[in-house]
C-alpha positions in Angstrom: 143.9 -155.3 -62.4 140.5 -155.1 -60.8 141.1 -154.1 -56.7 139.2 -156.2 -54.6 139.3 -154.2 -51.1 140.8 -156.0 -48.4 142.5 -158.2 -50.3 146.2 -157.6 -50.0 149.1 -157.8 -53.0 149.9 -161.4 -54.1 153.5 -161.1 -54.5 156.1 -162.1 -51.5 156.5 -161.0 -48.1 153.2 -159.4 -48.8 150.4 -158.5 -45.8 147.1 -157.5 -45.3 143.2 -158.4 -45.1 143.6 -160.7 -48.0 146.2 -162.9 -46.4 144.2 -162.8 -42.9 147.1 -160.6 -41.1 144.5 -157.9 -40.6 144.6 -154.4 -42.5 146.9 -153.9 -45.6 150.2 -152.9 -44.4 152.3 -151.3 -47.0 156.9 -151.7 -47.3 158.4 -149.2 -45.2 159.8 -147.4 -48.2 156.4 -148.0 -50.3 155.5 -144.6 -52.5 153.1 -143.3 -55.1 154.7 -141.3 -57.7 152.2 -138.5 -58.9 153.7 -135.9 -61.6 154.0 -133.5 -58.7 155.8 -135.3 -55.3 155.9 -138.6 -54.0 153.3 -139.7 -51.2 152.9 -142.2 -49.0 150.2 -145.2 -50.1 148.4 -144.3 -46.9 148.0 -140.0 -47.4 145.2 -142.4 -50.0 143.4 -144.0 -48.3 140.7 -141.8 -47.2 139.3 -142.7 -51.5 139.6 -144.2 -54.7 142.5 -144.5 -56.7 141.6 -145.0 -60.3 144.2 -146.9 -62.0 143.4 -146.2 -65.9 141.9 -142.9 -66.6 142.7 -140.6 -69.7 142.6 -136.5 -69.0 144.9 -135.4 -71.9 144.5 -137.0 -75.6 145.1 -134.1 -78.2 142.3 -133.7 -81.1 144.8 -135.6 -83.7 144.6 -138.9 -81.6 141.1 -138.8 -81.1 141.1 -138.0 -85.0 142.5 -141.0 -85.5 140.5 -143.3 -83.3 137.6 -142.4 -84.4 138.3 -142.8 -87.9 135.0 -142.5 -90.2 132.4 -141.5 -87.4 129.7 -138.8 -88.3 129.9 -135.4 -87.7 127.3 -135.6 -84.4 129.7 -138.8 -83.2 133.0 -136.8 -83.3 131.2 -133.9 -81.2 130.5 -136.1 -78.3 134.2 -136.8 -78.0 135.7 -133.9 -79.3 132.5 -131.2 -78.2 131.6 -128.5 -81.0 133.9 -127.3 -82.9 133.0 -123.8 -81.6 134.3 -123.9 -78.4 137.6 -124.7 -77.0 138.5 -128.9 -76.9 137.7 -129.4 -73.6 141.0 -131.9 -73.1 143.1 -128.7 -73.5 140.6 -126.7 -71.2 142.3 -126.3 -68.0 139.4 -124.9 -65.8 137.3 -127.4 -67.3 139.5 -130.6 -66.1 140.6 -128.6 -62.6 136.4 -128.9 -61.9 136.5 -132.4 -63.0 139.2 -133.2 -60.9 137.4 -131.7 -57.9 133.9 -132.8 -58.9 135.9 -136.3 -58.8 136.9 -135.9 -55.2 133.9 -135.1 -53.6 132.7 -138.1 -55.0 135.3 -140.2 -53.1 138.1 -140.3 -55.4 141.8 -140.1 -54.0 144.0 -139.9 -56.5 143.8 -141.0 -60.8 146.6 -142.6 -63.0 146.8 -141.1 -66.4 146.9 -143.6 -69.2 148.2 -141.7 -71.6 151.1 -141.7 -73.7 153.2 -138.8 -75.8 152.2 -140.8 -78.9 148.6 -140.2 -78.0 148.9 -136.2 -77.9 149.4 -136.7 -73.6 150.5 -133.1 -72.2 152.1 -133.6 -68.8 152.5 -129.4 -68.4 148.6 -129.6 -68.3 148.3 -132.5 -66.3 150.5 -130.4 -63.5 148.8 -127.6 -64.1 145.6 -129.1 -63.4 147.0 -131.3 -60.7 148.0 -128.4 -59.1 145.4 -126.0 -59.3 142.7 -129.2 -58.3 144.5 -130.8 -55.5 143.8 -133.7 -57.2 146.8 -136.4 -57.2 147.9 -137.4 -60.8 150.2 -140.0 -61.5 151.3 -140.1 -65.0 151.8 -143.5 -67.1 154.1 -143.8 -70.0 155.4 -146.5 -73.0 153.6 -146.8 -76.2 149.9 -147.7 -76.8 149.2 -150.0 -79.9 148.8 -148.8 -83.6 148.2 -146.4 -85.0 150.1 -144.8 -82.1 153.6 -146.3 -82.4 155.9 -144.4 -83.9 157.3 -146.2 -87.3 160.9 -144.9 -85.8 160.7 -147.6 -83.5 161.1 -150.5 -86.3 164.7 -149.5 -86.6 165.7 -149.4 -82.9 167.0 -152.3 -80.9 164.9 -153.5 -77.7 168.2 -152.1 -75.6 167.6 -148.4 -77.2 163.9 -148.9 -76.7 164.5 -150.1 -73.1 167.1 -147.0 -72.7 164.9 -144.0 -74.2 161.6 -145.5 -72.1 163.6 -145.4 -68.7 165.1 -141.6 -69.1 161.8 -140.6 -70.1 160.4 -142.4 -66.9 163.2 -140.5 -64.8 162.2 -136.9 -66.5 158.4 -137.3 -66.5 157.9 -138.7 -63.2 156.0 -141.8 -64.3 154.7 -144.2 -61.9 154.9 -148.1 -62.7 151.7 -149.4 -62.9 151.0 -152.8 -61.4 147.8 -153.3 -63.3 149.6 -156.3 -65.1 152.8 -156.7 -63.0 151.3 -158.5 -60.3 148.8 -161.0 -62.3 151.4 -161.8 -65.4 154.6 -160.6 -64.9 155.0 -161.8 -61.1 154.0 -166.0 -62.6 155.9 -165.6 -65.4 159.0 -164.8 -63.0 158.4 -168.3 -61.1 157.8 -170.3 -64.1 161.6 -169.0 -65.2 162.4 -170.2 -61.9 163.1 -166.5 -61.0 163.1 -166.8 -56.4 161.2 -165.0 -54.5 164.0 -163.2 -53.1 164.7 -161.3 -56.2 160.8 -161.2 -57.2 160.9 -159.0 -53.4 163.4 -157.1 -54.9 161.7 -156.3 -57.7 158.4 -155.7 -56.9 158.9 -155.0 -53.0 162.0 -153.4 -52.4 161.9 -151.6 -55.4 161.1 -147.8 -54.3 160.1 -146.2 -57.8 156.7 -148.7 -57.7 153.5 -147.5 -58.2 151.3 -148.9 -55.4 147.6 -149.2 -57.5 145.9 -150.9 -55.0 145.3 -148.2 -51.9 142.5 -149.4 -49.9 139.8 -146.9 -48.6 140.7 -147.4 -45.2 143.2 -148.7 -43.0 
């Protein structure tokens, strides 16, 4: 979902800018979940929170996504094969992720996945050595990524094994589709906005995606 600043969260009970109530205000019980503590949407606001950013896809994954490229392609996403892979560099992604926020940025959400080589002991490590807020994503991407284990599981043990892996990790929901397509799809079921609150509102394991630069 593409944040339009000042515009406020279209789901219920919602305020802000976008509705003409003034500055975005934010549930009392609103958090982000980065891999390291949760913070309050506003301790964000002073910058940019990027909402699908990849810091930690192993050498394998990008093996397979790039498929039959030439040698010279495969080094400018992989760098020389002499040198360390720079996904897997800690120092290297610590100065990214301070070159990042003195260009404006406030915080990033990790789109990786495990099935894409993601290693959340870097990403604290680097969160932690940077200062840089990480929040880390999680489910599966799309082939070749799946895992063919998954053919033989029901959507409950699917369901099951995604949400104690969310619990572990420390993921934080995104609401880059919740909002747009899962929110209409609740009121064309006839689902009230009561329980669509509840959900997306009340609900204090969200992942607020949409901090505004200022108050």
């Amino acid at each position: 979902m593409e944040w339009v600043p000042g515009a406020a969260p279209d789901w219920p009970g919602a305020t802000g800018a976008g509705t003409g109530a003034g500055p975005t205000v934010f549930p009392d019980r609103a958090i982000v979940r980065t891999i390291l503590a949760d913070v309050a949407p506003d301790t964000l606001s002073h910058g940019a929170v990027l909402i699908h950013e990849h810091l930690s896809l192993n050498a394998p994954c990008l093996d397979r996504l790039l498929g039959g490229a030439r040698a010279d392609q495969r080094e400018m996403f992989l760098g020389s094969p002499d040198s360390p892979y720079f996904m897997q560099d800690v120092e290297v992604m610590v100065a990214e992720m301070q070159a990042a926020a003195r260009d404006g940025v406030a915080a990033i959400t990790d789109g990786g996945h495990a099935d894409m080589g993601r290693s959340l002991e870097l990403l604290r490590e680097v969160s932690g050595k940077s200062g840089m807020p990480i929040i880390a994503s999680g489910g599966y991407s799309t082939d070749p990524f799946i895992p063919p284990e998954l053919a033989d599981q029901t959507d409950d043990e699917i369901a099951e094994a995604l949400a104690q892996s969310a619990a572990e990790e420390r993921w934080g929901a995104g609401y880059a589709k919740t909002v747009p397509e899962f929110v209409p799809m609740l009121r064309e079921a006839s689902v009230g906005d009561d329980a669509i609150h509840a959900m997306t509102v009340d609900n204090p394991l969200r992942f607020l995606a949409f901090v505004p630069r200022s108050a």
